[in-house]
DOLUMGU-51667 format. One record per residue (C-alpha): residue number from 1; residue in three letters; chain; x, z, y. Coordinates in Angstrom, 3 decimals, m for minus. Each point is the difference from the previous one (the first is absolute). Layout:
BEGIN
<pt><k>NUM</k><r>Ala</r><c>A</c><X>X</X><Z>Z</Z><Y>Y</Y></pt>
...
This chain:
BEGIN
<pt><k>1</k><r>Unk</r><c>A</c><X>m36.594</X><Z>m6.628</Z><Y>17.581</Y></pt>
<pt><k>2</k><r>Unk</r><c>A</c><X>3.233</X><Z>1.316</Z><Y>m1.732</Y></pt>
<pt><k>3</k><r>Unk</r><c>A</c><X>1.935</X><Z>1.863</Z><Y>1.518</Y></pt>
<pt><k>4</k><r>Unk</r><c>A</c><X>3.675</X><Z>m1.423</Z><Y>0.164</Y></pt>
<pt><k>5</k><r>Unk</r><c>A</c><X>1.835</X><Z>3.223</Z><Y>m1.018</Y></pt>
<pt><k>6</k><r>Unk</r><c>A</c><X>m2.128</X><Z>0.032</Z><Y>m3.473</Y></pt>
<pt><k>7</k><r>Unk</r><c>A</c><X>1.497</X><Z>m2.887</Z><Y>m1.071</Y></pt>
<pt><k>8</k><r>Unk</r><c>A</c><X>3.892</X><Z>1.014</Z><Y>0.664</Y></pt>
<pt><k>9</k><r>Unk</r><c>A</c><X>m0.957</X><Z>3.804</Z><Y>m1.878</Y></pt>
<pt><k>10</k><r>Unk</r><c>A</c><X>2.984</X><Z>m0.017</Z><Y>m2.914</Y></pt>
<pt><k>11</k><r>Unk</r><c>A</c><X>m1.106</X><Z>0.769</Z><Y>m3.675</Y></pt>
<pt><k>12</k><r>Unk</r><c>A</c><X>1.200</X><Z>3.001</Z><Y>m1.496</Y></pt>
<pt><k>13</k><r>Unk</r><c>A</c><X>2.963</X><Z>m1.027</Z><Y>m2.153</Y></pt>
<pt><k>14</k><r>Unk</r><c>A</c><X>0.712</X><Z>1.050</Z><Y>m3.379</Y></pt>
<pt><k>15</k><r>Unk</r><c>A</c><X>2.252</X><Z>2.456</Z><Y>m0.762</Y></pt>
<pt><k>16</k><r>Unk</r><c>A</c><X>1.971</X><Z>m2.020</Z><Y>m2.598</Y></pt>
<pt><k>17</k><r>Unk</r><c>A</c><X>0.239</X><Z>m3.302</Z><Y>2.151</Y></pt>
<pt><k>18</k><r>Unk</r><c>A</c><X>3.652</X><Z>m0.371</Z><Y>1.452</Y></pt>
<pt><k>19</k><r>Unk</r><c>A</c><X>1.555</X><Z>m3.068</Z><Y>1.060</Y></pt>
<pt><k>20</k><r>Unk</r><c>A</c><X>3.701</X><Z>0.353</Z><Y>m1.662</Y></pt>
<pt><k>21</k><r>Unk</r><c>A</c><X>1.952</X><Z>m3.681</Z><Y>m0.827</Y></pt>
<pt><k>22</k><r>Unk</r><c>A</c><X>1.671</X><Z>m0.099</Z><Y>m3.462</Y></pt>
<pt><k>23</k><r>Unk</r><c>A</c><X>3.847</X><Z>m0.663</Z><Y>0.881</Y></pt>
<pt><k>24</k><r>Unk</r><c>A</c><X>3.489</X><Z>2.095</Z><Y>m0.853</Y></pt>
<pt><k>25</k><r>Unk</r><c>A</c><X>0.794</X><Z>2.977</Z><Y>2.491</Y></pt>
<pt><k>26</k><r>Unk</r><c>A</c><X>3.533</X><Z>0.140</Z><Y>m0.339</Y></pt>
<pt><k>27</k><r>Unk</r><c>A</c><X>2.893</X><Z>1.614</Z><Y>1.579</Y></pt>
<pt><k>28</k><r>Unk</r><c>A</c><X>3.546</X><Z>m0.202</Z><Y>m0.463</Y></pt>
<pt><k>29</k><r>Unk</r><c>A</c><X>2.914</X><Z>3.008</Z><Y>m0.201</Y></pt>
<pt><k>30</k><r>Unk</r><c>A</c><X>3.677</X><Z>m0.444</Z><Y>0.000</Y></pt>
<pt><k>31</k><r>Unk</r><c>A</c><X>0.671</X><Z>2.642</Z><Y>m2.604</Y></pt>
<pt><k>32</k><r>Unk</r><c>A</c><X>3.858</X><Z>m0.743</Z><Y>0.212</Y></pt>
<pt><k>33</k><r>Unk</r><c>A</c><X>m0.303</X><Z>m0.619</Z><Y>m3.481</Y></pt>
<pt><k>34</k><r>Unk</r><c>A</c><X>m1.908</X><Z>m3.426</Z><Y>0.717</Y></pt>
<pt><k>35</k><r>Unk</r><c>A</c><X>m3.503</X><Z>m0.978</Z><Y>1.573</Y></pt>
<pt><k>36</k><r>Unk</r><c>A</c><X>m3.314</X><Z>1.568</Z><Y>m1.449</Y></pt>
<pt><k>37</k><r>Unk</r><c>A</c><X>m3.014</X><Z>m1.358</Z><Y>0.552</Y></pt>
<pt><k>38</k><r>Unk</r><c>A</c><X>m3.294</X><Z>2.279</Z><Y>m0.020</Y></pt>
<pt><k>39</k><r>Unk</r><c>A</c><X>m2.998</X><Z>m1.683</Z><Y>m0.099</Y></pt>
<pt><k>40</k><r>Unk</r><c>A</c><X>m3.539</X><Z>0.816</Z><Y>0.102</Y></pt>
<pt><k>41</k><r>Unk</r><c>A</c><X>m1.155</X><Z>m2.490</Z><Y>m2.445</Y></pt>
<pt><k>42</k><r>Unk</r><c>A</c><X>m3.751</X><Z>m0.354</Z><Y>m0.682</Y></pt>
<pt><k>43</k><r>Unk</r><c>A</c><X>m0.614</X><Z>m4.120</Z><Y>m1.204</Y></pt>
<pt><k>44</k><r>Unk</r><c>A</c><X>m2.707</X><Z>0.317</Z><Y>m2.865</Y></pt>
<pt><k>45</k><r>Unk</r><c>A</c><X>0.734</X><Z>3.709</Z><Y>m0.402</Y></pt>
<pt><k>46</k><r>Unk</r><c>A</c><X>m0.423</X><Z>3.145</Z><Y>1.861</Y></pt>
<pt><k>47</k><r>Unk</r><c>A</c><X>2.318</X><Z>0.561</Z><Y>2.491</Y></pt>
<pt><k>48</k><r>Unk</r><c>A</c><X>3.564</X><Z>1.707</Z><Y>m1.223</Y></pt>
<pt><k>49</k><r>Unk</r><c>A</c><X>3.151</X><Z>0.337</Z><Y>1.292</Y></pt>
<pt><k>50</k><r>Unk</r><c>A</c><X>2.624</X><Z>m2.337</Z><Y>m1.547</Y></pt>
<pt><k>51</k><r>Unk</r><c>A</c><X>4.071</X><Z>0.439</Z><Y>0.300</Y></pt>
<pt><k>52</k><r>Unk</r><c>A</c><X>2.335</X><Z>m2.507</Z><Y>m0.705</Y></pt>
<pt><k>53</k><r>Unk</r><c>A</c><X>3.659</X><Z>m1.144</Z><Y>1.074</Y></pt>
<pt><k>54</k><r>Unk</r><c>A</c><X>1.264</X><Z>m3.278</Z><Y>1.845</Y></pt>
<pt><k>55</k><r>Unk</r><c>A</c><X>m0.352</X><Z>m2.780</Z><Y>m2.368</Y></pt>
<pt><k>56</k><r>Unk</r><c>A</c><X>m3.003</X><Z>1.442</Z><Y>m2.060</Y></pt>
<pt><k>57</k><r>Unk</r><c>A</c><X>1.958</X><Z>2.941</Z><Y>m1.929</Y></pt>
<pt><k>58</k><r>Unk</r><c>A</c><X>0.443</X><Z>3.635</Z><Y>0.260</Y></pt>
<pt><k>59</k><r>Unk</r><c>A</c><X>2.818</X><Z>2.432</Z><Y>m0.772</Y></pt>
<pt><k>60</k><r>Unk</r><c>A</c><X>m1.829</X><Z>3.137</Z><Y>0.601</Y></pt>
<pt><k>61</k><r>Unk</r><c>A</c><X>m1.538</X><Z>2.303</Z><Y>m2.836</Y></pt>
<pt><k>62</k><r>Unk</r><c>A</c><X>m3.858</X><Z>0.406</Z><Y>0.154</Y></pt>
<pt><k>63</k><r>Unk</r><c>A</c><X>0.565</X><Z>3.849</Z><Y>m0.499</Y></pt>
<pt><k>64</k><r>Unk</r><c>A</c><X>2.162</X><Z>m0.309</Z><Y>3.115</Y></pt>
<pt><k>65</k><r>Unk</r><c>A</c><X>m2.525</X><Z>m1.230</Z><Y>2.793</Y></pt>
<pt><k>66</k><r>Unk</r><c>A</c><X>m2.396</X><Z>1.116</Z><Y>1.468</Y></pt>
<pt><k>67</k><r>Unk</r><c>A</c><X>m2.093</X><Z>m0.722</Z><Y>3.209</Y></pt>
<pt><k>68</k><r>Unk</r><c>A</c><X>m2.125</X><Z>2.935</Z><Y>2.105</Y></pt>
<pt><k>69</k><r>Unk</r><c>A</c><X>m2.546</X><Z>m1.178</Z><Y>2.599</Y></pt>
<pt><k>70</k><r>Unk</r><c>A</c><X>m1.128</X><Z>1.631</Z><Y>2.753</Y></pt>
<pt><k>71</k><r>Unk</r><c>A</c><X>m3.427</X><Z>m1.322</Z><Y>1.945</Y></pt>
<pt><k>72</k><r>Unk</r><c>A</c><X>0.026</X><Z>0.410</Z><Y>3.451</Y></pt>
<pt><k>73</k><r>Unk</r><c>A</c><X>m4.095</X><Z>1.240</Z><Y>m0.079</Y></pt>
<pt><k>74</k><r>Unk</r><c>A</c><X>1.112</X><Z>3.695</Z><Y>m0.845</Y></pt>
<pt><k>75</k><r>Unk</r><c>A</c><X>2.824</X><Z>m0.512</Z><Y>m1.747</Y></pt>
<pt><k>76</k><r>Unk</r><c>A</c><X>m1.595</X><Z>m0.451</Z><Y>m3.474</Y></pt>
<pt><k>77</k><r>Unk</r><c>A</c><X>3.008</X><Z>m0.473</Z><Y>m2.752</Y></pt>
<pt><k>78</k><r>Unk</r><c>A</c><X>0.791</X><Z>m1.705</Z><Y>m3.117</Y></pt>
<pt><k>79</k><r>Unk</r><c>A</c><X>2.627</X><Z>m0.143</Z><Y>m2.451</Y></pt>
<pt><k>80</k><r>Unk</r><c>A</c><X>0.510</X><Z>m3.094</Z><Y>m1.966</Y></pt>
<pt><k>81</k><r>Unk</r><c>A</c><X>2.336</X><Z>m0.245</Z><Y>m3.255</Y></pt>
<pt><k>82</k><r>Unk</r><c>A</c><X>1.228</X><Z>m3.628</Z><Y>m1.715</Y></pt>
<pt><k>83</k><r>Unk</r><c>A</c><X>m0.175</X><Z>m1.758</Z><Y>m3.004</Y></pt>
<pt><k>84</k><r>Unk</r><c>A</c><X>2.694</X><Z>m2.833</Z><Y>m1.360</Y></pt>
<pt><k>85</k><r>Unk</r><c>A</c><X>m1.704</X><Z>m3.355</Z><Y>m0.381</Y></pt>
<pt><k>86</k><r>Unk</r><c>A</c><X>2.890</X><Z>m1.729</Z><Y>m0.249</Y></pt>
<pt><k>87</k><r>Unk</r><c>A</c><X>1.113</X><Z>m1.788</Z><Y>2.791</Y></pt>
<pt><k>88</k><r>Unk</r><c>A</c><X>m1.805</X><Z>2.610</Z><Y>2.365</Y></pt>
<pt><k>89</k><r>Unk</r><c>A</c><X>m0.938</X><Z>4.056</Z><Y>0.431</Y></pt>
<pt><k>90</k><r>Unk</r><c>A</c><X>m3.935</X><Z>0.354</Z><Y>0.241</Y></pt>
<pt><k>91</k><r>Unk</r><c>A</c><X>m1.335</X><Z>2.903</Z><Y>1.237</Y></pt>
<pt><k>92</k><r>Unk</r><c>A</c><X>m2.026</X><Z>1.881</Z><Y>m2.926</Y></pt>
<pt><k>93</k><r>Unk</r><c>A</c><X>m3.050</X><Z>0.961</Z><Y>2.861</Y></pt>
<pt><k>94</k><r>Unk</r><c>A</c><X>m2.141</X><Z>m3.203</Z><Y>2.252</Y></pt>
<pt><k>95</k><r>Unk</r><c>A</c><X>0.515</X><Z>0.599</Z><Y>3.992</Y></pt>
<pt><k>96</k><r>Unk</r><c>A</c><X>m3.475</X><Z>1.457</Z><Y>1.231</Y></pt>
<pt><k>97</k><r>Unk</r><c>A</c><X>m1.136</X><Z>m2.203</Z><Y>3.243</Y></pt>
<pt><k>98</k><r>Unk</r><c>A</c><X>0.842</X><Z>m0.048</Z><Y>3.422</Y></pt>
<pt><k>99</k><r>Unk</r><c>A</c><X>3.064</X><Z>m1.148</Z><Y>m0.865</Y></pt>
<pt><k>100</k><r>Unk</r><c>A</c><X>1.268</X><Z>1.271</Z><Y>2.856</Y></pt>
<pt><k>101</k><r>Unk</r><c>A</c><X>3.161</X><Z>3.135</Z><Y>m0.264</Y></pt>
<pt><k>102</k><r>Unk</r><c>A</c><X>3.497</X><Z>1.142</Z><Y>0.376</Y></pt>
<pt><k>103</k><r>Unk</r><c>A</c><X>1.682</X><Z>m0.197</Z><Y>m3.556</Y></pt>
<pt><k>104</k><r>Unk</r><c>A</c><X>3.364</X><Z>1.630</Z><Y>m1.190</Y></pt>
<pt><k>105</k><r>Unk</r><c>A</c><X>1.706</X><Z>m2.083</Z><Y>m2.227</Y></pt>
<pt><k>106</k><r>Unk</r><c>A</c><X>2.393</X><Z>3.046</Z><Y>m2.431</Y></pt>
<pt><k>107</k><r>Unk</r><c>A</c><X>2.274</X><Z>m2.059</Z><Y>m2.461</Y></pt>
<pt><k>108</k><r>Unk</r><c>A</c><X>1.987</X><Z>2.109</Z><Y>m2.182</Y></pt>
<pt><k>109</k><r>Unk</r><c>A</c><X>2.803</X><Z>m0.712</Z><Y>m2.219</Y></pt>
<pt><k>110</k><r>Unk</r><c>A</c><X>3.616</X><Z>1.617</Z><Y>m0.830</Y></pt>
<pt><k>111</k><r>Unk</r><c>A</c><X>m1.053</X><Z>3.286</Z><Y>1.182</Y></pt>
<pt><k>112</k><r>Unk</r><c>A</c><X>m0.978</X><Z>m0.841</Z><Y>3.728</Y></pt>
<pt><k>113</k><r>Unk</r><c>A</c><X>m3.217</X><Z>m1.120</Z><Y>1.209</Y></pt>
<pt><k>114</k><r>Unk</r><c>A</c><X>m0.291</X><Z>m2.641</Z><Y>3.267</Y></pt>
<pt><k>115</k><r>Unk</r><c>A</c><X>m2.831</X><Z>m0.147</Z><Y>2.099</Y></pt>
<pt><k>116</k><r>Unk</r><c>A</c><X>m1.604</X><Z>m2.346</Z><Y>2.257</Y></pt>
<pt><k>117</k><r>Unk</r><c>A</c><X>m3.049</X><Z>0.032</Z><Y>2.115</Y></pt>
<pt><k>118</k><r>Unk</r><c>A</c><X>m1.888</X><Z>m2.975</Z><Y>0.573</Y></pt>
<pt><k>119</k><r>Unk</r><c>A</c><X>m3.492</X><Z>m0.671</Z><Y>1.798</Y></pt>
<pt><k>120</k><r>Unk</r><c>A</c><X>m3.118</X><Z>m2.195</Z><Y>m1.438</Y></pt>
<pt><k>121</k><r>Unk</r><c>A</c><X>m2.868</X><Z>m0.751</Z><Y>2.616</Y></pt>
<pt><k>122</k><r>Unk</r><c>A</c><X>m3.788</X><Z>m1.731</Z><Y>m1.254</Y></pt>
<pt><k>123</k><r>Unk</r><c>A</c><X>0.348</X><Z>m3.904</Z><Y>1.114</Y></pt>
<pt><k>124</k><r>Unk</r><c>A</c><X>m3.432</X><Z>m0.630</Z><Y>2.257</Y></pt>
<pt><k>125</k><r>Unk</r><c>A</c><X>m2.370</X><Z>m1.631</Z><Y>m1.563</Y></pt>
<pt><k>126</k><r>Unk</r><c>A</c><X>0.092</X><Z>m3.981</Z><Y>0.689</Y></pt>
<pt><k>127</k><r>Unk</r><c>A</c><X>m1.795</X><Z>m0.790</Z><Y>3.330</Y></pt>
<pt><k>128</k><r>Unk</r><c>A</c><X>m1.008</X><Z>3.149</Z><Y>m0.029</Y></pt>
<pt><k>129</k><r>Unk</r><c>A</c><X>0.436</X><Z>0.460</Z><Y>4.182</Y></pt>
<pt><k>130</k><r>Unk</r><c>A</c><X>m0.701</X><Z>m3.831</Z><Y>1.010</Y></pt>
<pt><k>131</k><r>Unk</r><c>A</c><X>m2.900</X><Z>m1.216</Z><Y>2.227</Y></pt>
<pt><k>132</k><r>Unk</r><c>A</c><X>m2.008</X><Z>2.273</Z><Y>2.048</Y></pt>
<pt><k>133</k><r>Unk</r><c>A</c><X>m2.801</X><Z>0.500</Z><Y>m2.494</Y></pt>
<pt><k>134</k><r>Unk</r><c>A</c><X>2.144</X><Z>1.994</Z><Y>m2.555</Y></pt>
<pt><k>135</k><r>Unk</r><c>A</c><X>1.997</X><Z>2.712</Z><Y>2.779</Y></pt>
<pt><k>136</k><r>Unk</r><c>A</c><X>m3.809</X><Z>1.029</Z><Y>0.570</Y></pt>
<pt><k>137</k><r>Unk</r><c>A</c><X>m0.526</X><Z>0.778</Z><Y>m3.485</Y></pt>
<pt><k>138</k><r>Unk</r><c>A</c><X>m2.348</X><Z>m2.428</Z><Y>m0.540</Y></pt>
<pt><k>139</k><r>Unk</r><c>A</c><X>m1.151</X><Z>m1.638</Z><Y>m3.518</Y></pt>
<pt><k>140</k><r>Unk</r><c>A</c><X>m0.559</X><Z>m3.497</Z><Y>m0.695</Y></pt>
<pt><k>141</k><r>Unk</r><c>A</c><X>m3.179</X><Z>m0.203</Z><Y>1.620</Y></pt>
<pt><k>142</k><r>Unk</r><c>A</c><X>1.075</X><Z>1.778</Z><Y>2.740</Y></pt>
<pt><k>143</k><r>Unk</r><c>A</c><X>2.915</X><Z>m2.107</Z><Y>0.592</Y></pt>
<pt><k>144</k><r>Unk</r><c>A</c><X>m2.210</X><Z>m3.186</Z><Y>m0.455</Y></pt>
<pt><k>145</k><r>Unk</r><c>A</c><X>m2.591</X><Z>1.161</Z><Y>2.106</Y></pt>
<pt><k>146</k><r>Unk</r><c>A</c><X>2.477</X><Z>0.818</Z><Y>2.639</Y></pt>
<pt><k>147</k><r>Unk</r><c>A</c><X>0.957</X><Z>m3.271</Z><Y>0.388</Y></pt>
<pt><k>148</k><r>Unk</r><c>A</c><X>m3.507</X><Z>m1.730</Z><Y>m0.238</Y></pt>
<pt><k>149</k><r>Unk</r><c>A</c><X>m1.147</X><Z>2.309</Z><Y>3.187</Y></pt>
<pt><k>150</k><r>Unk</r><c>A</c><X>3.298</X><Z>m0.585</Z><Y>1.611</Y></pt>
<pt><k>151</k><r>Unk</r><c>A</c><X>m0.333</X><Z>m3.700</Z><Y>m0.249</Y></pt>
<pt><k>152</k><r>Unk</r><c>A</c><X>m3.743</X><Z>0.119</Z><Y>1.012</Y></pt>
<pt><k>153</k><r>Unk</r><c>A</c><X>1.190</X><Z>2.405</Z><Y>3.262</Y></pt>
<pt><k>154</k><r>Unk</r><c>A</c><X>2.360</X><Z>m2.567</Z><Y>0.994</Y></pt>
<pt><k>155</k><r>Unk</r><c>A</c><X>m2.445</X><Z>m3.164</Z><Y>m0.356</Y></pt>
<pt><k>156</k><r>Unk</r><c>A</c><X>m2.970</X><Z>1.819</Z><Y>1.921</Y></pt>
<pt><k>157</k><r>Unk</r><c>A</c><X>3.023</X><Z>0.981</Z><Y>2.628</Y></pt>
<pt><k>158</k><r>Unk</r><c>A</c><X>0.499</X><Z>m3.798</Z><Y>0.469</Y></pt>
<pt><k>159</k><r>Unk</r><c>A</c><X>m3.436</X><Z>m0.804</Z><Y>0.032</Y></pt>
<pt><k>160</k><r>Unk</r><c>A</c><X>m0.841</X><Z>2.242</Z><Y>2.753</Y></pt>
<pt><k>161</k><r>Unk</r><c>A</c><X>3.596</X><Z>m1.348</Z><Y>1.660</Y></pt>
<pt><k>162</k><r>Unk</r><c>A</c><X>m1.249</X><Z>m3.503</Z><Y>m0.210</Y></pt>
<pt><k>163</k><r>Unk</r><c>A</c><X>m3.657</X><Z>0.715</Z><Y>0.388</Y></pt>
<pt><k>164</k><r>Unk</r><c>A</c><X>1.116</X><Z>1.378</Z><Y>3.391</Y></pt>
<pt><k>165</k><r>Unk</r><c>A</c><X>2.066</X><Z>m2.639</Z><Y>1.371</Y></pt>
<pt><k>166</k><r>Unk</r><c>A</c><X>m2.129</X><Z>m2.374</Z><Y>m1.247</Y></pt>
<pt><k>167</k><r>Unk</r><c>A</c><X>m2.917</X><Z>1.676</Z><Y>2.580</Y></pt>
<pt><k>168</k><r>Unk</r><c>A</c><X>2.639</X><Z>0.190</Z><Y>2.511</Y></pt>
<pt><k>169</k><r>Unk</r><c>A</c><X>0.469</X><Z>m3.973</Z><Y>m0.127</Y></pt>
């Protein structure tokens, strides 16, 4: 017979696997010159950091921003510099993954620089903490098989429940 705890045993996942859902990270700052928007944008392209103002134009020079991260696992660091595409700043560099640090936002113009800090944290993966199958770290099979023997513990429990009374009568 097989022993139940074989068939909940997780397979070793790949390094590269990583559930992370393709949609804009993005934060707003009230520069007092106007809104800024800086987003993490990643649709059909690696992930960079995009800045643009209220109503889809900027009035900052790219040689004038820049954003510095700082990871919370250490404190690892990046510096990011920007590009003009036109109706937004894109940083030069992609954004490595976990998407998940403290950035200072420097904008510089007329001889004074304004900062701003502002916090990004990895979304969970979809469903990743539903039903009692996944908290356990169980795979598919696990999860399925979970179920099946739960079901089949429940019916034999009601068999024996019946099979009881039913001597009793």
């Amino acid at each position: 017979m097989i022993e139940i705890k074989t068939l909940f045993r997780q397979r070793p996942r790949k390094a590269t696997r990583r559930c992370h859902p393709h949609r804009h990270e993005t934060r707003w700052i009230d520069t007092g010159h106007g809104m800024l928007s800086v987003d993490i944008f990643e649709d059909n392209a690696p992930p960079r950091f995009r800045l643009s103002g209220e109503h889809g134009r900027h009035n900052w020079p790219a040689a004038g921003m820049e954003i510095r991260t700082i990871r919370p696992d250490g404190g690892a660091r990046q510096t990011f510099r920007f590009i003009d595409r036109g109706a937004f700043l894109e940083s030069t560099d992609t954004i490595p993954a976990p998407h998940a640090f403290m950035a200072r936002v420097l904008l510089s113009h007329d001889g004074h620089r304004h900062a701003y800090n502002i916090h990004y944290e990895e979304p969970p993966c979809h469903g990743a903490d539903e039903g009692p199958g996944r908290r356990a770290g169980f795979g598919k099979l696990g999860r399925t098989a979970f179920y099946f023997f739960g079901a089949v513990i429940i019916l034999a429990g009601l068999y024996v429940l019946h099979s009881g009374r039913a001597a009793l009568a």
